[in-house]
C-alpha positions as CSV (number, residue, x, y, z in Angstrom):
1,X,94.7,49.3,154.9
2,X,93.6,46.6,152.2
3,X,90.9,49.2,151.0
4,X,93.3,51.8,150.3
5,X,95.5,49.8,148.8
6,X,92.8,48.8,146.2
7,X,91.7,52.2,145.7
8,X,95.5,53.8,145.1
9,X,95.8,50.2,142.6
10,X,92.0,52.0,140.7
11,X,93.4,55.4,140.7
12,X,96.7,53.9,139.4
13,X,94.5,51.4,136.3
14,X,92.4,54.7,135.7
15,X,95.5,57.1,135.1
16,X,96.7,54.5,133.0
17,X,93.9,53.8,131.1
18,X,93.6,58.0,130.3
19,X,97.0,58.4,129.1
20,X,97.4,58.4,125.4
21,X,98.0,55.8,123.2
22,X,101.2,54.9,121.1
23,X,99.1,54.5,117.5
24,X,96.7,57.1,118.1
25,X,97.8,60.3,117.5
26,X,96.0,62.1,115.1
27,X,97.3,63.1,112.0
28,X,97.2,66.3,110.8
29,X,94.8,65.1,107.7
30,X,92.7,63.5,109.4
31,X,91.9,66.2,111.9
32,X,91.1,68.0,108.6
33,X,88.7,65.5,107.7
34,X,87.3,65.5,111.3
35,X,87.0,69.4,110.8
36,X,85.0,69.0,107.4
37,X,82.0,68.2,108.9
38,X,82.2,71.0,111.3
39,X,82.9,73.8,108.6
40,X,81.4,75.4,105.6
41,X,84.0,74.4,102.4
42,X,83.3,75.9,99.1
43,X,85.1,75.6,95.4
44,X,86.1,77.9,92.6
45,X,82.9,78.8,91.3
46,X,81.5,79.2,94.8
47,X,84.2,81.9,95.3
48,X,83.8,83.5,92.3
49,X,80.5,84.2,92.8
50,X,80.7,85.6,96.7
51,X,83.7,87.9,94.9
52,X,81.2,89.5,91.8
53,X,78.3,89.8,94.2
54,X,79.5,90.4,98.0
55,X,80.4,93.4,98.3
56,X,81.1,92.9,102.0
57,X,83.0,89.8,101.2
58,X,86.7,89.9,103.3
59,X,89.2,87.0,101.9
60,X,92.1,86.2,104.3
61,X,94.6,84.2,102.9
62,X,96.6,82.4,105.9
63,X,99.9,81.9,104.1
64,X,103.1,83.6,105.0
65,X,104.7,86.5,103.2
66,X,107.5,84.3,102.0
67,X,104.9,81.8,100.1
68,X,102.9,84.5,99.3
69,X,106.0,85.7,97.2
70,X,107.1,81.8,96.3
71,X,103.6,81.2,94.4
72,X,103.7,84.3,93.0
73,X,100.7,86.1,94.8
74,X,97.9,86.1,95.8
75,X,94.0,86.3,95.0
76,X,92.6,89.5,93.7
77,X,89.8,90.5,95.5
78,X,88.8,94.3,96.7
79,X,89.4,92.7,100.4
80,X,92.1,90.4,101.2
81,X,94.6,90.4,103.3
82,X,97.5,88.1,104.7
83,X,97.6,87.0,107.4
84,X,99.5,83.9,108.8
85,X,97.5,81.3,110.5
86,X,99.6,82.1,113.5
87,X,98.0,85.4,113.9
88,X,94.6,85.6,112.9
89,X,93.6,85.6,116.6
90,X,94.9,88.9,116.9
91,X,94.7,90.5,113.6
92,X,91.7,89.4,112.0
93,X,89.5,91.5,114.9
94,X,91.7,94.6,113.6
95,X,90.3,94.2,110.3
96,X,87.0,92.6,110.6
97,X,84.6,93.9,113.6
98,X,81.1,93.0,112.2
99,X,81.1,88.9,113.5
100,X,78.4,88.8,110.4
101,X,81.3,89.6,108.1
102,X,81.4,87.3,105.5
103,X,84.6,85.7,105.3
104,X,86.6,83.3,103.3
105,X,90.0,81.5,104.4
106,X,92.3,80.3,102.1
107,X,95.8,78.8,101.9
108,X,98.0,77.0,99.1
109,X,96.7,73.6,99.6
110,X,93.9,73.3,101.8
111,X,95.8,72.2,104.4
112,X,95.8,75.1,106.9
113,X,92.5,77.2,106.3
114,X,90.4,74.8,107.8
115,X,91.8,74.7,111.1
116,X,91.7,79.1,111.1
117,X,88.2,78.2,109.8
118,X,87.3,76.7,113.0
119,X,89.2,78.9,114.8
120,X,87.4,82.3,113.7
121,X,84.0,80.3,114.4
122,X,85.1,79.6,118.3
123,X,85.8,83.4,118.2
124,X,82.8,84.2,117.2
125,X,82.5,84.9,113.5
126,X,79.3,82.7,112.2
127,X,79.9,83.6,108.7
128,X,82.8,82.1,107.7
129,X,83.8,79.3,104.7
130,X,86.9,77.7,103.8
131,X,88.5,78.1,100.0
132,X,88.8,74.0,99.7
133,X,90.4,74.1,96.2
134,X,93.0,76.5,97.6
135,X,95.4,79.0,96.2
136,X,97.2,77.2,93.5
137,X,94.1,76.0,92.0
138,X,92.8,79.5,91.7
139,X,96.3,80.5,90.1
140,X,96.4,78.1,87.5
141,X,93.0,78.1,86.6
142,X,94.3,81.6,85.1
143,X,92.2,83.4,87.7
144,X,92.7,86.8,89.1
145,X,95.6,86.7,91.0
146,X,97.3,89.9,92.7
147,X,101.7,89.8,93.1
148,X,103.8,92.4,93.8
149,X,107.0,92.5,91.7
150,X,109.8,93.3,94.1
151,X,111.2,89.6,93.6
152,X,113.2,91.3,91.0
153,X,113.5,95.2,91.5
154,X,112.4,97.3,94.5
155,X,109.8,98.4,93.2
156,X,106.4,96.8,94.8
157,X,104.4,97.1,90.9
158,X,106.5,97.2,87.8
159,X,105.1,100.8,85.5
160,X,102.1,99.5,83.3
161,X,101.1,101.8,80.6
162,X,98.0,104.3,81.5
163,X,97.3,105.5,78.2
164,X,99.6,106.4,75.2
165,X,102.7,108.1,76.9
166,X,101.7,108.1,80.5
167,X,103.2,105.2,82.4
168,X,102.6,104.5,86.7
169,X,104.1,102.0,88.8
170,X,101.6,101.3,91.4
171,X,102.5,100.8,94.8
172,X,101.4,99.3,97.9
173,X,98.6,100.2,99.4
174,X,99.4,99.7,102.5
175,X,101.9,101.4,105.4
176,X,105.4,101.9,104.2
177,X,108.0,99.0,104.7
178,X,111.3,97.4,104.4
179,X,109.3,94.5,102.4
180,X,107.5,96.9,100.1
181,X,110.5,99.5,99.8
182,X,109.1,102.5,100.5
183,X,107.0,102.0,97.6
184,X,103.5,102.6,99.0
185,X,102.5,105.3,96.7
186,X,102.2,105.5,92.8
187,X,105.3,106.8,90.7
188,X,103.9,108.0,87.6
189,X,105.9,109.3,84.3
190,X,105.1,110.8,81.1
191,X,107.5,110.0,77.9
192,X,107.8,112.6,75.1
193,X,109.4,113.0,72.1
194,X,111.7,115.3,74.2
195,X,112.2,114.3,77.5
196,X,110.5,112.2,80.3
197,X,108.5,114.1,83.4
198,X,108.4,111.7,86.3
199,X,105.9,112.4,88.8
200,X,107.4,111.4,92.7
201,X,111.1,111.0,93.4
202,X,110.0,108.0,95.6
203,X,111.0,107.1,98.9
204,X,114.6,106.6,98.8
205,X,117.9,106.2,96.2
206,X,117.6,102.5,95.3
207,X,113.8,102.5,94.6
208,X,114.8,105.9,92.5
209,X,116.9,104.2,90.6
210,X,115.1,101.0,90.1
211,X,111.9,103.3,88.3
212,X,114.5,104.6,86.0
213,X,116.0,101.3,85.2
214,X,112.0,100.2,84.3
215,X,111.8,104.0,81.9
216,X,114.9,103.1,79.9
217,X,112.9,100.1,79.2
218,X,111.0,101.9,77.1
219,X,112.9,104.9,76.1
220,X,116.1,106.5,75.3
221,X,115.2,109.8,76.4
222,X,116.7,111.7,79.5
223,X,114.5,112.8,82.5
224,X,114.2,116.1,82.5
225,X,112.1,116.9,85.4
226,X,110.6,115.2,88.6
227,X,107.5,117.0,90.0
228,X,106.9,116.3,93.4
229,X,103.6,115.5,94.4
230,X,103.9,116.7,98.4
231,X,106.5,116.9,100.9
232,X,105.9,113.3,102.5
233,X,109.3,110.7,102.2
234,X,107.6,108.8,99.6
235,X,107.4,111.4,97.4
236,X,110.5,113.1,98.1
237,X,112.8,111.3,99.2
238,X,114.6,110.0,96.1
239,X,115.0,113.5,94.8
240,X,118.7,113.2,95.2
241,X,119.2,110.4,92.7
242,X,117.3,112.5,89.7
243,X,119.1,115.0,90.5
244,X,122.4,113.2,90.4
245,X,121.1,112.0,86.7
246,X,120.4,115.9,85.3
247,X,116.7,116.2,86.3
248,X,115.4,119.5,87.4
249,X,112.9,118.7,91.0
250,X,109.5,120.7,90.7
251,X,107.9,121.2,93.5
252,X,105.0,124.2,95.3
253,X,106.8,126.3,97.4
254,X,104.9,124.7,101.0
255,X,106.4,121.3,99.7
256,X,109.7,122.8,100.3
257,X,109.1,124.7,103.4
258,X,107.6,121.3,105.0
259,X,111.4,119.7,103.6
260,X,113.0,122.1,105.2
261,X,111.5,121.8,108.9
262,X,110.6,118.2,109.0
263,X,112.6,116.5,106.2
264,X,115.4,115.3,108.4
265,X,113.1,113.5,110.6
266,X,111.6,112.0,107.6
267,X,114.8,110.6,106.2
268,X,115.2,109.2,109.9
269,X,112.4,107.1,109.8
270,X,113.0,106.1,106.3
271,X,116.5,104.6,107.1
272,X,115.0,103.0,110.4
273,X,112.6,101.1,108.3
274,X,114.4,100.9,105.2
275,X,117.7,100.1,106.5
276,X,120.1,98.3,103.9
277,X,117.6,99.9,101.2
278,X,117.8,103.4,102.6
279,X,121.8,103.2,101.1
280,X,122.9,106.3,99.0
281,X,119.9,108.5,100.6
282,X,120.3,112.2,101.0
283,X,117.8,114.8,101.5
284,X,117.9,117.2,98.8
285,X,116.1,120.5,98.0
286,X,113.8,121.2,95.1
287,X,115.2,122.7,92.4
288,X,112.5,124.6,91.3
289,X,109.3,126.1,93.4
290,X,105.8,127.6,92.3
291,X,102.7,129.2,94.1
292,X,99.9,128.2,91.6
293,X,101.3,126.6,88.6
294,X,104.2,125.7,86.6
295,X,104.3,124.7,83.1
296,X,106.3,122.2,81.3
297,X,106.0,122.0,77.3
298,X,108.0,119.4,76.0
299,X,107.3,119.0,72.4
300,X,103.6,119.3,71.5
301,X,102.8,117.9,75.2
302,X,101.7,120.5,77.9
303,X,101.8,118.7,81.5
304,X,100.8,121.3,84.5
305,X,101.7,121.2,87.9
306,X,98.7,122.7,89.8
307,X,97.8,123.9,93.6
308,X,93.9,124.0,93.2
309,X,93.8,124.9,97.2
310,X,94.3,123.3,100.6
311,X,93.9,119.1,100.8
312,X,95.8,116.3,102.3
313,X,99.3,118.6,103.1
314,X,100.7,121.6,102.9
315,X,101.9,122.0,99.1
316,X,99.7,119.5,97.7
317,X,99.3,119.4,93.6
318,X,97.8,117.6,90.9
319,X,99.7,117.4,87.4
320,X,97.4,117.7,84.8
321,X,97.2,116.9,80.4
322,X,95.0,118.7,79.1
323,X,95.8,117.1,75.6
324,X,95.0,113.8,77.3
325,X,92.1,114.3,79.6
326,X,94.0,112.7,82.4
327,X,95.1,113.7,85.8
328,X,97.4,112.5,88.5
329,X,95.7,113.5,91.3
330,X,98.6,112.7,94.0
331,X,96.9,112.9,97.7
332,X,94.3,115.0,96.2
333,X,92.2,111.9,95.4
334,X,92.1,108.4,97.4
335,X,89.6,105.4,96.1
336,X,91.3,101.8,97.5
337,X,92.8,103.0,100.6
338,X,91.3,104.7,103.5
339,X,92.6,108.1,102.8
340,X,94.8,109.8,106.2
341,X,93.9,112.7,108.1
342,X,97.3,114.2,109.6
343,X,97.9,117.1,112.2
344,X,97.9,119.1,109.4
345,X,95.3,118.4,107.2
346,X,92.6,120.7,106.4
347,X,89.4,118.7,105.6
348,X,87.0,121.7,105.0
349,X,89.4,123.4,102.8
350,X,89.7,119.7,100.9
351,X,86.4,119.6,100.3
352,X,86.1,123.4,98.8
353,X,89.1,122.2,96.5
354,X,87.1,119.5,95.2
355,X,85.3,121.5,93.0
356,X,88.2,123.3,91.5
357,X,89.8,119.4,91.4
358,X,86.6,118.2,88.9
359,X,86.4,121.3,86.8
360,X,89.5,120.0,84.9
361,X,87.3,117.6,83.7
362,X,89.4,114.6,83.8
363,X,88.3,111.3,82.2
364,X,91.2,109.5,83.7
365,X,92.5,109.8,87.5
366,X,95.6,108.2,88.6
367,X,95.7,108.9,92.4
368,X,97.9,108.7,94.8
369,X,97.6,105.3,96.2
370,X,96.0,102.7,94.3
371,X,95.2,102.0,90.3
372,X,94.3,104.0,87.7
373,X,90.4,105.3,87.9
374,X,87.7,108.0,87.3
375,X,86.4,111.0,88.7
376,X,82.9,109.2,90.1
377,X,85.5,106.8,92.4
378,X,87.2,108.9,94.0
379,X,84.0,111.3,94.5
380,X,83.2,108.8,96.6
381,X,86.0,107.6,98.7
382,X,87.1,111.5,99.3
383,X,85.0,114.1,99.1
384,X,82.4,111.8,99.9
385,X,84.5,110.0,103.3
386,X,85.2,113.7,104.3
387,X,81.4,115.2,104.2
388,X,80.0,112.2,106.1
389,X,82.6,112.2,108.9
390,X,82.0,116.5,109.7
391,X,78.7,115.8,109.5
392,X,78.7,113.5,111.5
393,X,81.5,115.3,113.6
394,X,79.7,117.6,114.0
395,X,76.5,116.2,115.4
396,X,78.6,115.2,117.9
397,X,79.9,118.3,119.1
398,X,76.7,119.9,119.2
399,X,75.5,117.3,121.8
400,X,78.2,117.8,123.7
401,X,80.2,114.7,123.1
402,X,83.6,114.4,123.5
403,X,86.6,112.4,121.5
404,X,85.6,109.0,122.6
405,X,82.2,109.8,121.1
406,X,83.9,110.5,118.2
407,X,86.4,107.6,117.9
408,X,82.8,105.4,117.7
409,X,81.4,106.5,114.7
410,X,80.4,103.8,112.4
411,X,82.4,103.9,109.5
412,X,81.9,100.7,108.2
413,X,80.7,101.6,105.2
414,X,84.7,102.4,104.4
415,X,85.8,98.9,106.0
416,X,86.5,97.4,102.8
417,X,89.2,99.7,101.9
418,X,92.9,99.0,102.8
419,X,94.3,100.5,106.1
420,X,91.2,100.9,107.4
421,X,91.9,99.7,110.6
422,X,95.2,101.8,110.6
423,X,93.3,105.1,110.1
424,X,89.6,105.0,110.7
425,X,89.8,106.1,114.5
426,X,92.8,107.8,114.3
427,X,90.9,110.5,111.6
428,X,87.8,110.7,113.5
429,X,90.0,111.8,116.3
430,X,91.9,114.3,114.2
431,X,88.8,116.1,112.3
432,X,87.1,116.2,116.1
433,X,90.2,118.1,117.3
434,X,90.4,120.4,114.4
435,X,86.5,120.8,114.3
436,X,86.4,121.9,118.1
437,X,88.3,125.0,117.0
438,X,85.7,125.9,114.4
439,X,83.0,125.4,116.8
């Protein structure tokens, strides 16, 4: 009995002696410090280096949208994204897949990237540094920074002048959403002497509206036409609003068949996503429809609408100035996003149009999704993208494989471009389901 009494009384001491301490919790500094020695920090001019000479080089900035938005932005690299300490466990492996991937984490104050430093390391990434200056020194060190502007209007980009009379607001280049309005695609205008052609309705009434309010910045004229890139929401979708305000809608002649089958499904989503933004939203028909081409001349400026053959969907167009060298490509051309393959899409036909697409002989290209650019760019992100995945489609049919083999076909050399991880498998699958029929 006495000698289990004394062991229950050492049991009892050693439980005591385990349990924590009054005085000596951490704080959260100091397990900062303690994390120093464990992780890779770098400055300014380390950064800026790894940004001009990494190509591979993936930035995730750990902040929340709302202080994303609060210090005005971000850092503008080719590769970063947002995402909140919270979930880089389960997002960053969505984005980055090579554990080799060089990564940097930043935040506002060095206060929360070294902890998702050391977290990405126990996952297994063994190439990752923390930003130890942080956001806000970046910022006002008058570096790079990338902010949307929908603090004060809905649109994600305010318009920024292209070249003399051809203005785009560019949009995100990401997924469509309440926080980015709808406005994930570029909404382009040309100002003339006598009139303004805008160049997508948008995707809803408010965001219409909020473009407009950004042209009569800059002129007094009316606009007297909105050409519609495609059929998709974004580009249609705010037709209803021009029209309300005198403009005459331009679009091909597919653009207004696809309205017609699938546009009320399309103003569905909108408002699901949209909601309170989606107010005042009607779908509306094109005014005016064209096969090839249609011409606007308003004074000494000729601006066509052109169907150079099958690409990205059904009715698909550029708009094109001679007079200017410059084209907006719409969906025809993709360079910072990973272009989308839909249902519909007819790659091999895409890539016969390209030719007829360069023969304009363009100098500048403003696409569909992402800045202002040249011909060589998108070459490369587009025609490019599309040749390498039949090819290597099509290898893969001829051995026999099926869409698994497909869905693993390395296209990291297209990682670095925005909704990557949003597409890449889901157009390997679609090109191996329309290849099988060409077979």
């Amino acid at each position: 009995m006495k000698y289990r009494l004394l062991n229950m009384c050492a049991i009892f001491l050693s439980l005591v002696w385990t349990l924590p301490t009054f005085g000596q919790i951490k704080d959260g500094r100091d397990f900062i410090d303690q994390l120093s020695t464990q992780i890779k920090n770098i400055d300014t001019a380390q950064l800026q280096q790894l940004i001009a000479n990494e190509k591979k080089l993936v930035l995730i900035d750990v902040r929340t949208e709302e202080e994303v938005a609060i210090s005005r932005g971000t850092i503008d690299a080719p590769r970063t994204f947002n995402i909140p300490r919270g979930w880089i466990e389960f997002r960053v492996p969505e984005r980055v897949f090579d554990t080799e991937t060089p990564i940097v984490v930043f935040c506002n104050l060095n206060l929360r990237s070294p902890l998702a430093v050391k977290q990405l390391m126990d996952m297994g990434y063994t190439n990752v540094k923390n930003y130890a200056d942080g956001f806000i020194s970046w910022r006002d060190q008058g570096l790079p920074v990338e902010a949307d502007d929908s603090v004060n209007t809905m649109l994600y980009r305010k318009p920024q002048q292209v070249t003399d009379g051809v203005w785009s607001a560019t949009g995100a280049t990401a997924p469509p959403s309440y926080h980015n309005s709808g406005h994930n695609n570029n909404l382009s205008f040309i100002i003339t002497d006598e009139g303004v052609v805008v160049v997508n309705a948008g995707d809803n009434y408010l965001l219409a509206e909020s473009l407009h309010h950004e042209i009569k910045q800059l002129t007094d004229q009316p606009v007297k036409y909105v050409v519609l890139e495609n059929g998709q929401g974004h580009a249609m979708l705010g037709s209803g609003y021009w029209q309300q305000q005198g403009a005459k809608v331009v679009a091909h002649t597919d653009t207004a068949h696809e309205i017609e089958e699938f546009g009320e499904d399309v103003i569905d989503r909108m408002r699901t996503g949209r909601r309170d933004k989606a107010i005042h939203t009607q779908l509306t028909m094109p005014d005016i429809t064209f096969d090839e081409s249609y011409v606007i001349e308003l004074g000494s400026l000729k601006i066509e609408a052109l169907n150079l053959g099958p690409a990205h969907s059904p009715g698909d167009i550029v708009v094109w100035l001679p007079e200017k060298k410059l084209v907006i490509s719409g969906d025809m051309a993709f360079h910072q996003r990973l272009l989308p393959v839909f249902e519909h899409t007819d790659t091999d036909g895409w890539i016969n149009s390209w030719n007829a697409f360069l023969e304009l002989g363009a100098e500048i290209v403003i696409p569909g999704h992402g800045v202002p650019t040249n011909y060589q760019e998108v070459t490369t992100y587009t025609h490019d993208y599309l040749v390498y995945m039949r090819e290597k489609i099509g290898e893969v049919i001829d051995a026999g494989g099926d869409l698994q083999d497909a869905y693993d076909i390395d296209q990291s050399r297209y990682s670095h471009l925005d909704t990557y991880h949003e597409l890449a498998k889901q157009n390997a699958g679609r090109i191996f389901r329309e290849m099988e029929f060409e077979f």
